[in-house]
C-alpha angles and dihedrals in degrees: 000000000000089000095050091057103056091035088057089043093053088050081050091055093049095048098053114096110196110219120242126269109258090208125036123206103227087209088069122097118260105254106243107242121199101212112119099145090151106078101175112163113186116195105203116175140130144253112225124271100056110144119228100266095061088044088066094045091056090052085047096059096036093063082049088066116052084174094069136100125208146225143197119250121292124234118243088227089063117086114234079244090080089058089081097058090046087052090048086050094053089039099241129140104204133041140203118192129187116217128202126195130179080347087274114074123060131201133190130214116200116184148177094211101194096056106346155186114199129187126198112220129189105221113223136197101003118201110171121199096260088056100050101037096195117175097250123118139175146174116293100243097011121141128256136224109225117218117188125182124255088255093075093074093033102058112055090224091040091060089048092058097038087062093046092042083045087063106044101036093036107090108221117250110256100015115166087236098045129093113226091239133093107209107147136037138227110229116208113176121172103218127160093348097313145101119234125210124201129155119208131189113222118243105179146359085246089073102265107159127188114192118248111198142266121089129192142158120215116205103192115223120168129358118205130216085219137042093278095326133069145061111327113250093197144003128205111235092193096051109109119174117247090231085060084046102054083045087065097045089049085047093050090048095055095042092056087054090057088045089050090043085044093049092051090043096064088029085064086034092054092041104131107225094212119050090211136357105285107231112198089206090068095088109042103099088048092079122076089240111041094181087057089047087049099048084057093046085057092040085058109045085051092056088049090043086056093037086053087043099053092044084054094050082044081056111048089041091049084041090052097048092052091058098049086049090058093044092050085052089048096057101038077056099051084047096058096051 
């Protein structure tokens, strides 16, 4: 009988839900709550020969994600494939690499490593937070509010990236790094083919907004069907490399040298000898006898009439001896057929 009552008071007990405090005091402890359902694991790390710059810009983000795991620089020699194996081994299940080439480009590789997909950015106008220095701020592992354009519904790749970029960018609820508060957001707007990255700290509930730092542009360039390996979903048919872009500018730049030599080739070509048509009569009152100047003017203008007469009569009878020595060469050659 002893063992029924207490069996029936401890159902009682368990039944019971106690209702909710109407007021609560902002002195007590937040209750830990074990509810981490969430488990995203981003592994961000870099290849090497980022500059550094890009290198900035990595640590910024990184502070940005208290949900990430890190990894020490990739060889060049390695294949991206490599990159799931190192996520399984950290036990992550997104990543997030930084690639340098010629220390001035950077790419980005954002990927969903157990199915995929995965998509290859160029990042674009980097300013880190050091180097902008705004007056923003925000709690160190605090969680964002992520704000995408319209397009990304819109737009059927668009929507592809915005999930990927959703899961990686988006800090779990109840994470042991996180902080429970949202006090900045995540800007994502879709503008001239790009997709452009600010963060903003939160100011007020009207919608005041104080930029945070970093900033970053992301030019898409290929989506794959696996996590860095696979059959490309989509390409994009705007994308140039900057490499191919600086090779037109350097094209540009020596084409416009042969147009200037060209320019000061026809200019000295062009160049008129006399400045104006020379007229003999112009000096014939300057003397102190103008019928003797004359006299010499005539005597003149006879002397070049025979000089251009006798180079006409050299012409024709060069002219005339050419011809008979053709005519010569076309007959030996008849007679010998």
């Amino acid at each position: 009988k002893v063992l029924k009552k207490k069996v029936t008071e401890n159902t009682v007990k368990e039944d019971e839900n106690p209702p909710l405090k109407s007021v609560r005091v902002s002195d007590e402890p937040v209750p830990n709550k074990s509810k981490w359902i969430n488990r995203q694991r981003v592994l961000l790390f870099a290849a090497r020969g980022i500059n550094h710059r890009d290198r900035h810009l990595m640590r910024d983000i990184k502070t940005l994600m208290p949900h990430h795991r890190p990894e020490s620089k990739m060889e060049r020699s390695k294949t991206l494939s490599i990159i799931n194996n190192m996520c399984e081994m950290k036990n992550c299940n997104k990543a997030v690499l930084f690639e340098g080439r010629r220390k001035r480009d950077l790419y980005m590789w954002i990927s969903n490593v157990s199915k995929g997909p995965s998509a290859k950015f160029l990042v674009e106008n980097v300013h880190t937070m050091g180097e902008l220095k705004l007056t923003g701020n925000c709690l160190r592992g605090s969680r964002p509010l992520l704000s995408f354009d319209d397009k990304f519904n819109e737009i059927p790749y668009l929507s592809l990236i915005k999930e990927v970029l959703v899961q990686i960018f988006g800090v779990p609820q109840y994470h042991p790094k996180s902080q429970p508060f949202f006090d900045h957001v995540y800007t994502f707007t879709f503008l001239d083919n790009r997709i452009w990255f600010r963060n903003f700290q939160i100011l007020s509930e009207d919608g005041g907004l104080a930029e945070i730092g970093p900033r970053f542009v992301l030019n898409p360039v290929k989506i794959f069907d696996g996590s860095f390996i696979g059959a490309t979903l989509w390409e994009n048919p705007d994308y140039v490399s900057p490499a191919k872009q600086r090779q037109m500018i350097r094209k540009i730049a020596k084409d416009r040298y042969v147009n200037r030599l060209e320019q000061k080739v026809k200019a000295e070509v062009t160049r008129p000898k006399e400045a104006y048509k020379f007229n003999e009569l112009d000096g014939l009152f300057e003397g102190d006898d103008p019928i003797e100047k004359a006299k010499i003017i005539a005597d003149e203008q006879k002397k070049k009439k025979k000089e251009a007469k006798k180079k006409q009569q050299l012409d024709l009878k060069i002219k005339d001896k050419q011809l008979k020595k053709v005519k010569e060469i076309i007959a030996k050659k008849k007679k010998s057929k």
